[in-house]
C-alpha positions in Angstrom: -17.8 12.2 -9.0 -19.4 9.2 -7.7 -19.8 7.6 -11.1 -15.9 8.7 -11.7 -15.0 7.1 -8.2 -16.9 3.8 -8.9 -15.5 3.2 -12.7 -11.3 4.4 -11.8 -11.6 1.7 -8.5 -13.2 -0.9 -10.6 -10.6 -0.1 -13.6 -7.7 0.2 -11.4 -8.5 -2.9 -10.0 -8.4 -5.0 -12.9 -4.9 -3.5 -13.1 -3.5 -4.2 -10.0 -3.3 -7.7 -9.1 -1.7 -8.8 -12.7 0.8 -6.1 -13.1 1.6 -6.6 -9.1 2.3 -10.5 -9.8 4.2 -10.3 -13.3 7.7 -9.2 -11.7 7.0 -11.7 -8.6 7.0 -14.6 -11.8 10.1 -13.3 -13.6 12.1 -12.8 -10.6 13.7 -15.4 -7.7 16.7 -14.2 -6.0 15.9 -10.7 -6.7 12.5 -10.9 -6.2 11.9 -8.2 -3.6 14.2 -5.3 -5.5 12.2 -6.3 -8.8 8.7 -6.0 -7.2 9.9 -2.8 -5.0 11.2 -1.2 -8.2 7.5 -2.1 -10.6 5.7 -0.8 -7.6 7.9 2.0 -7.1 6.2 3.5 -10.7 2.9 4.0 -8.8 4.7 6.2 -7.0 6.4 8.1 -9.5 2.9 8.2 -10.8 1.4 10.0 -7.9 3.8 12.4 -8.0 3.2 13.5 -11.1 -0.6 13.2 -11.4 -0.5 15.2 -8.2 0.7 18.0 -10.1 -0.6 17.4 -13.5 -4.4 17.6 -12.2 -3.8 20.4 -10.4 -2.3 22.4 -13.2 -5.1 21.1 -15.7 -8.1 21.6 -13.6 -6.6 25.6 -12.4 -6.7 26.0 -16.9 -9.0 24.7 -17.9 -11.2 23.1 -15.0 -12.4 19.7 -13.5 -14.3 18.4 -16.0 -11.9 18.5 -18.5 -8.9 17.8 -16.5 -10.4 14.2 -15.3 -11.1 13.4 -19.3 -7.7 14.4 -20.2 -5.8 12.3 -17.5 -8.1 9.4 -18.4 -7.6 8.9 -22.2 -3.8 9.9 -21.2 -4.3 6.7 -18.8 -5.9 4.7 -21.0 -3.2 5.7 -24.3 -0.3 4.7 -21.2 -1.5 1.7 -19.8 -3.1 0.2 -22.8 0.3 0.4 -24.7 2.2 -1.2 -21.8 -0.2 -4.1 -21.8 0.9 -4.7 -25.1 4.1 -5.6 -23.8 3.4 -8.0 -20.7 3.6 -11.4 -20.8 3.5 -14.5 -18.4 6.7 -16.4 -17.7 4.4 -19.5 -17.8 1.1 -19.4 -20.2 -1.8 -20.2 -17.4 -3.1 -23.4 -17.8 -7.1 -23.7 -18.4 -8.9 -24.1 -14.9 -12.3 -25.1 -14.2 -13.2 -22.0 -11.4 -11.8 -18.3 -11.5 -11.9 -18.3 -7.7 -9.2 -20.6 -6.2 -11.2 -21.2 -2.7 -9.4 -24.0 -1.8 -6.7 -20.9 -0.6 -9.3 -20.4 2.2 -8.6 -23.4 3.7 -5.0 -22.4 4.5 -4.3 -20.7 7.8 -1.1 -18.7 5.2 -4.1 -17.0 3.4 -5.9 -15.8 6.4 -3.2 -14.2 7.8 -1.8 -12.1 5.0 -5.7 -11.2 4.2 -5.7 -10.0 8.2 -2.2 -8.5 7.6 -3.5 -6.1 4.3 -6.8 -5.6 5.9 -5.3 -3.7 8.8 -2.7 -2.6 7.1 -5.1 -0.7 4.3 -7.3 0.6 7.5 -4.7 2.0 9.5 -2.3 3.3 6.4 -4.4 6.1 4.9 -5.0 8.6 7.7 -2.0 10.4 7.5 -2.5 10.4 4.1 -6.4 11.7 4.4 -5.6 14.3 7.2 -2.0 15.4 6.8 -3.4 18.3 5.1 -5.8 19.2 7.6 -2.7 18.9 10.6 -0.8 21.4 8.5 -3.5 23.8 8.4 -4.8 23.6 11.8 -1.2 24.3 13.0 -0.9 27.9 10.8 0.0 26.0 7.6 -1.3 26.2 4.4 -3.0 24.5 2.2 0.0 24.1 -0.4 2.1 23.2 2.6 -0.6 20.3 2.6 0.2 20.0 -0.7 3.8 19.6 -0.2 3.9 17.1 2.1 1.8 14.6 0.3 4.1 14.9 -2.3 7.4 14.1 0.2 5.1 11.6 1.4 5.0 10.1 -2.1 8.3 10.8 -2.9 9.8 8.6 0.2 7.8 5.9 -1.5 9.2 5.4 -4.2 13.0 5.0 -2.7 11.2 2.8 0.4 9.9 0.6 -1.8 13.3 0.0 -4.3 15.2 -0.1 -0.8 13.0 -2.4 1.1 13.0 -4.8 -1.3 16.3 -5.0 -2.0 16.1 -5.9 1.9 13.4 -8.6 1.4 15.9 -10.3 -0.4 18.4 -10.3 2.5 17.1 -10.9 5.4 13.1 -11.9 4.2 10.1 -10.8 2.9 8.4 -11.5 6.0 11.1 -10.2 8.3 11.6 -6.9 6.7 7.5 -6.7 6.9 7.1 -7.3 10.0 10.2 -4.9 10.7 8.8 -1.6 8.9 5.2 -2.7 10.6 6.6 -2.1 13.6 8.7 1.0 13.0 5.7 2.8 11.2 3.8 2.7 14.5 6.7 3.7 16.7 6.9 6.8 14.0 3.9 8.0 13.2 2.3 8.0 16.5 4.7 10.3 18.6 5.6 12.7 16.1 1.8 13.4 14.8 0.4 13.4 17.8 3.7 15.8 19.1 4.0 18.4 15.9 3.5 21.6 16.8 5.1 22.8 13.2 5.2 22.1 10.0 9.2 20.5 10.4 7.8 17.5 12.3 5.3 17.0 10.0 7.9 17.0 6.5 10.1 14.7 8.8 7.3 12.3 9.8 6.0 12.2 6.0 9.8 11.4 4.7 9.7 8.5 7.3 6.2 7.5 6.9 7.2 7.2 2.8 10.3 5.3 3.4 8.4 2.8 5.7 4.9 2.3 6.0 3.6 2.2 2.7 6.2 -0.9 1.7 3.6 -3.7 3.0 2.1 -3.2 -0.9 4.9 -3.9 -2.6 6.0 -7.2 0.0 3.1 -8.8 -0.2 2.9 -10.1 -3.7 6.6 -11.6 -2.8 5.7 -13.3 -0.3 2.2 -14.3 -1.8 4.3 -15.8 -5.1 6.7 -17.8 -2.2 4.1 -19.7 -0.2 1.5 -20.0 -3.0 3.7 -21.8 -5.8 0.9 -24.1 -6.5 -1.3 -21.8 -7.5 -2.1 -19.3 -10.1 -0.4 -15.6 -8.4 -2.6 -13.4 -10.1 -5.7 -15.5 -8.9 -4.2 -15.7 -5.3 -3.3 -11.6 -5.3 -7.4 -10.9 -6.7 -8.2 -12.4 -3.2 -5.9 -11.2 -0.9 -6.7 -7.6 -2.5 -9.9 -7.9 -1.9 -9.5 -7.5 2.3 -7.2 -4.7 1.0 -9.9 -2.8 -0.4 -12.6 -3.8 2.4 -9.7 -2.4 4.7 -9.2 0.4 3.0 -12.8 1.5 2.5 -13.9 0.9 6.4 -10.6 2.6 7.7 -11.0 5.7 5.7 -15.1 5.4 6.6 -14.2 4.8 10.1 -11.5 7.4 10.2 -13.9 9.8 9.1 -16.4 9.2 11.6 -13.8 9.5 14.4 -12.5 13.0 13.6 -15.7 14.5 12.9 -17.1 13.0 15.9 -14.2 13.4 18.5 -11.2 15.1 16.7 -13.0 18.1 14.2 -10.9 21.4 15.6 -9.5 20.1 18.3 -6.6 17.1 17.4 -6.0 14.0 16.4 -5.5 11.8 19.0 -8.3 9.7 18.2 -7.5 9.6 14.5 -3.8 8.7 15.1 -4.8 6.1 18.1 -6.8 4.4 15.4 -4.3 4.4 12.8 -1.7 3.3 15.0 -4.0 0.5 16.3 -4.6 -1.2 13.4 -0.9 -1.3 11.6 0.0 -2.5 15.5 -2.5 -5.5 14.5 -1.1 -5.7 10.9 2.3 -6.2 12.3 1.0 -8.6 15.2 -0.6 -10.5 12.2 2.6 -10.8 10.2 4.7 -12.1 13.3 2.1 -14.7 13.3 2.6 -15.5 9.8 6.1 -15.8 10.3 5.7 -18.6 13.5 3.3 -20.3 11.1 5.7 -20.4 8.1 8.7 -21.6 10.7 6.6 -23.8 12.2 5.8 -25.7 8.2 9.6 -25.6 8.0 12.2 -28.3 8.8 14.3 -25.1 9.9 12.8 -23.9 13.6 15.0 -21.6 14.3 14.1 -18.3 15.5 16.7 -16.2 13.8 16.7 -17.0 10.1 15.5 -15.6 6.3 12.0 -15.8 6.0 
């Protein structure tokens, strides 16, 4: 499992940051929708793999089921790849890393954006299963909310893109930031039955998970100088640092103070750190007004 673990993040991985940049190149004024919809299929994905490995493995078992749904992976993705193209062939560069990024105050704080974002995200995800059980539920009731978790994804993300476009990457960012915080913490810590918990996961889908699918908008806006997909490999790095010590961290904190008892702790944690991801973004946004001839407060960014 280890092995399995180590080889699908790597893999995965090498998939992400290109196929994350190719509908920021090909779009401009529907940027967002375009992005929001690609990303939307990881979604769809879920979904289905969700159900597809647990029907294989209860046939046939484990073993098997992991080899079939990765040469059916491989067969999919490798065919798609066929397909993709740059709008612009790259031009030969001397270095694979861009650090000359680091030096701009831009990078820094979408990198301290996704890394909180990524620490605080997954812990409903993790434990929503476990709240369901602890209050009578089941473990398919577990089941089921993951997938209306997963299913409020994939309209959040078509929706808030179509957003982005409006009013602003940035804006609509910072926006469902906020509103993921003022939703998850009340009604997990408050759910007492399993209705506050599918309504929280249909909100929690719809929202918080659309920080993935903005970000490689607004990376492709403010780093036009600069190969995307090299730009996205770096920023997705503090994503996956985030994610690992969140869920590590989250861990540690429910066996610790939460195991049969509740999640306070668990929540306050996840709360805290997409509180810090949205602080993070509002800073961004001063930071790209202040760079602008346009101070306003109020206005698309």
């Amino acid at each position: 499992m280890l092995t399995q673990g180590v080889l699908f993040g790597v893999g995965a991985s090498f998939l992400l940051a290109p196929t994350n940049s190719l509908a920021a190149q090909w779009f401009d004024k529907y940027r967002g929708l375009a992005t929001g919809v690609s990303i939307a299929g990881s979604s769809i994905g879920g979904l289905w793999f969700t159900v597809a490995t647990q029907s294989i493995m209860d046939q046939i078992g484990p073993e098997w089921a992991l080899r079939i749904l990765g040469i059916l992976t491989f067969v999919v993705t490798g065919t798609m790849n066929m397909f993709y193209f740059q709008r612009v062939p790259p031009k030969p560069r001397k270095r694979i890393i861009e650090l000359s990024v680091t030096k701009r105050l831009t990078f820094w704080l979408i990198a301290l954006e996704l890394f909180a974002a990524y620490a605080g995200y997954w812990a409903l995800v993790f434990y929503i299963g476990t709240t369901a059980k602890q209050i009578g539920g089941t473990l398919q009731d577990g089941s089921h909310l993951l997938l209306v978790l997963n299913a409020g994804t994939v309209v959040g993300r078509i929706i808030t893109g179509y957003i982005a476009d409006k009013f602003g990457s940035i804006n609509t960012l910072a926006v469902s930031l906020i509103l993921t915080v003022a939703i998850e913490m009340p009604l997990w810590m408050t759910a007492k039955s399993l209705a506050p918990l599918y309504v929280l996961c249909t909100l929690y889908g719809l929202i918080a998970s659309t920080f993935i699918s903005l970000n490689p908008v607004i990376v492709a806006i403010h780093f036009k100088d600069i190969p995307l997909s090299s730009v996205l490999g770096m920023t997705n790095m503090f994503s996956g640092l985030g994610g690992l010590s969140g869920s590590l961290s989250q861990g540690a904190i429910f066996d610790t103070y939460d195991k049969r008892m509740n999640f306070t702790n668990t929540i306050i944690f996840s709360g805290t750190f997409i509180l810090l991801s949205a602080i993070a973004t509002l800073v961004l946004r001063a930071h790209v007004i202040k760079k602008g001839s346009d101070r306003r407060f109020f206005q698309r960014v």
